[in-house]
MDTraj code that builds the backbone (N, CA, C; nanometers):
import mdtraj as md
import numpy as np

residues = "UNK UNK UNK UNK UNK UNK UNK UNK UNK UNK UNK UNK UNK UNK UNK UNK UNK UNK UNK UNK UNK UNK UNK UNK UNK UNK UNK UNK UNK UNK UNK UNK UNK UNK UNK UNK UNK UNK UNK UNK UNK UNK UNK UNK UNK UNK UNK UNK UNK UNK UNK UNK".split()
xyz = np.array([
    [-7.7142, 8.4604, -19.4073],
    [-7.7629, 8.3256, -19.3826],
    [-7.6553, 8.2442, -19.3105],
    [-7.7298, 8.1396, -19.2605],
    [-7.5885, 8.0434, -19.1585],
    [-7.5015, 7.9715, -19.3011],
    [-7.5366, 7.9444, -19.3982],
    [-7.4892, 7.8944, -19.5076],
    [-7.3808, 7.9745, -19.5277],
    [-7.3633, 8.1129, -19.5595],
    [-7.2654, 8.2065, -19.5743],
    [-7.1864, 8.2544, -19.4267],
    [-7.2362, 8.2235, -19.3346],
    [-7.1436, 8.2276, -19.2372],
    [-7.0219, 8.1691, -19.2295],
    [-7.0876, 7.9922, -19.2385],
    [-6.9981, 7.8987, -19.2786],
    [-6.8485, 7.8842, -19.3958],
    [-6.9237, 7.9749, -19.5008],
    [-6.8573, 7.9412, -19.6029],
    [-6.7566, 8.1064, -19.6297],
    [-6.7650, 8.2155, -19.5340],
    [-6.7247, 8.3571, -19.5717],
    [-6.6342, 8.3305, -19.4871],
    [-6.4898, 8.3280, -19.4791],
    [-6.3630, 8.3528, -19.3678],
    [-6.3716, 8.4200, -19.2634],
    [-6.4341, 8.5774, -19.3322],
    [-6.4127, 8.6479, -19.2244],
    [-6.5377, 8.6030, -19.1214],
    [-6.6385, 8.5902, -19.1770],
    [-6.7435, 8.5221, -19.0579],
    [-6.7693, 8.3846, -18.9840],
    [-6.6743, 8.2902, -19.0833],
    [-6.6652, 8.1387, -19.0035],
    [-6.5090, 8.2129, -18.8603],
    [-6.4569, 8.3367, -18.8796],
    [-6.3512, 8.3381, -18.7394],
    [-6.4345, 8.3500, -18.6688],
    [-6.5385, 8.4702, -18.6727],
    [-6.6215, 8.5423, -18.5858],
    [-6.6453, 8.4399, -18.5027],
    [-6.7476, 8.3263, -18.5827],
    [-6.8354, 8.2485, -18.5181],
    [-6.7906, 8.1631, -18.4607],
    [-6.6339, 8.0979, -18.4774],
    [-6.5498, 7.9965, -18.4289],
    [-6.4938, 8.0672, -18.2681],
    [-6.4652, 8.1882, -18.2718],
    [-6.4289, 8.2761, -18.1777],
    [-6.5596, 8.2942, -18.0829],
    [-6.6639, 8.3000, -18.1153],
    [-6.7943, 8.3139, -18.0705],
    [-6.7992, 8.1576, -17.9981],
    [-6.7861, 8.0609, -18.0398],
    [-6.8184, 7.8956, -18.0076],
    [-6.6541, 7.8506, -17.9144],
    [-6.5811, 7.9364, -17.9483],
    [-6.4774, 7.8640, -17.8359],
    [-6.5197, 7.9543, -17.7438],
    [-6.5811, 8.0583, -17.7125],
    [-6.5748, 8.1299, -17.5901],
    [-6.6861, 8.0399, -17.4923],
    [-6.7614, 7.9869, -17.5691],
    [-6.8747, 7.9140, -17.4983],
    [-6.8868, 7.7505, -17.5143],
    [-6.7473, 7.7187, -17.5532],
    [-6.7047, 7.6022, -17.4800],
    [-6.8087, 7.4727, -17.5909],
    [-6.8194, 7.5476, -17.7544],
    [-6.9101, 7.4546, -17.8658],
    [-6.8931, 7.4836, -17.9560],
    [-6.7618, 7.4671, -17.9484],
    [-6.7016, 7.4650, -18.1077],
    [-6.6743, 7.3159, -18.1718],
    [-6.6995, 7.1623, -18.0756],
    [-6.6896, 7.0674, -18.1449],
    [-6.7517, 7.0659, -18.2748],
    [-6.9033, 7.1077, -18.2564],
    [-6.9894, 7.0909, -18.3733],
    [-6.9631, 7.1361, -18.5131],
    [-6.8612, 7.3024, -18.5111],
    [-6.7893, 7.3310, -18.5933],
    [-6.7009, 7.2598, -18.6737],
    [-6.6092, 7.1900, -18.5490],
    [-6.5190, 7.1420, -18.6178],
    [-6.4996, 7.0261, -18.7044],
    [-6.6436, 6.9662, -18.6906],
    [-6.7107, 6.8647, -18.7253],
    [-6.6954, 6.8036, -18.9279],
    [-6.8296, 6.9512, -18.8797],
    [-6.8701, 7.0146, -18.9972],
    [-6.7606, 7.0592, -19.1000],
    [-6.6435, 7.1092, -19.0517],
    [-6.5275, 7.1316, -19.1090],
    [-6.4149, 7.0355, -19.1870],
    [-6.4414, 6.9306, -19.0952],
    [-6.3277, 6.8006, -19.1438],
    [-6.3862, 6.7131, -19.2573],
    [-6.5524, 6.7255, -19.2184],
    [-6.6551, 6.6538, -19.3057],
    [-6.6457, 6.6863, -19.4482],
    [-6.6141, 6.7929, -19.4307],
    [-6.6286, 6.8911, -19.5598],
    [-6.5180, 6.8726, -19.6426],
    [-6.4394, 6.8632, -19.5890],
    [-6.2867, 6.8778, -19.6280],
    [-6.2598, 6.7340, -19.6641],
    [-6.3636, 6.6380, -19.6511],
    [-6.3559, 6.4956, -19.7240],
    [-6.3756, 6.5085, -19.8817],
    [-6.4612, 6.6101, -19.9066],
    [-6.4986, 6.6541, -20.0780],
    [-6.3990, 6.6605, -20.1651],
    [-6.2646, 6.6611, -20.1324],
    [-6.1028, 6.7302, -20.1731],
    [-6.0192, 6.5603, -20.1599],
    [-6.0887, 6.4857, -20.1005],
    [-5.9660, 6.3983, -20.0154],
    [-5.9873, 6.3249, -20.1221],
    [-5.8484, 6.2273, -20.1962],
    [-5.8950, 6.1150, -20.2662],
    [-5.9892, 5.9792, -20.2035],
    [-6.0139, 5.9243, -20.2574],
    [-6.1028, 5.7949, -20.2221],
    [-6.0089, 5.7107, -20.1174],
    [-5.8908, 5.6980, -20.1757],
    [-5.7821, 5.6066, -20.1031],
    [-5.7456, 5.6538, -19.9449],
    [-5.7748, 5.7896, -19.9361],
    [-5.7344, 5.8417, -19.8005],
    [-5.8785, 5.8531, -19.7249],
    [-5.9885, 5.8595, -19.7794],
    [-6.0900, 5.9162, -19.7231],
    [-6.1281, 5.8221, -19.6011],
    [-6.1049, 5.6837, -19.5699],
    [-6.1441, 5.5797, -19.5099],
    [-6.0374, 5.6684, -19.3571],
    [-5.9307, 5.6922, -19.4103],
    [-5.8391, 5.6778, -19.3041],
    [-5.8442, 5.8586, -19.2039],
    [-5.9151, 5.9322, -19.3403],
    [-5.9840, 6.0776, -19.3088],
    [-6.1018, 6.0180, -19.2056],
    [-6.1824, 5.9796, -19.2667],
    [-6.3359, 5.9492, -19.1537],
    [-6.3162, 5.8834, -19.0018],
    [-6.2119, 5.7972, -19.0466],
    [-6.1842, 5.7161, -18.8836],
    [-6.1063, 5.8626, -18.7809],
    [-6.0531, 5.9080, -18.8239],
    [-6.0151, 5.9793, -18.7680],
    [-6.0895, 6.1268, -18.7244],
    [-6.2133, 6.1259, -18.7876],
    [-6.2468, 6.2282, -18.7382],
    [-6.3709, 6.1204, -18.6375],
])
top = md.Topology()
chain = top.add_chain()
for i, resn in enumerate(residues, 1):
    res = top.add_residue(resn, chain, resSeq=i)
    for name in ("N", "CA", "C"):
        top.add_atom(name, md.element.get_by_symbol(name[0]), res)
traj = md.Trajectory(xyz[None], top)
């Protein structure tokens, strides 16, 4: 599933390697930083979002 693509290492390289060759990997990286807000405290998260 694209769910486990995302979330398996060895298949989020594949597909990151797959999306830089064709020049659409923003959308990835997106999805990636977004995610990585779940971890961030509250106090940083404002200064996480502006920046992405």
């Amino acid at each position: 599933s694209f769910e486990e693509v995302l979330t398996t290492s060895q298949y989020i390289g594949h597909f990151r390697q797959f999306l830089q060759e064709h020049n659409a990997d923003g959308a990835l990286l997106f999805i990636q930083e977004a995610e990585s807000l779940r971890t961030v405290e509250p106090k940083r998260q404002k200064a996480k979002i502006r920046a992405i």
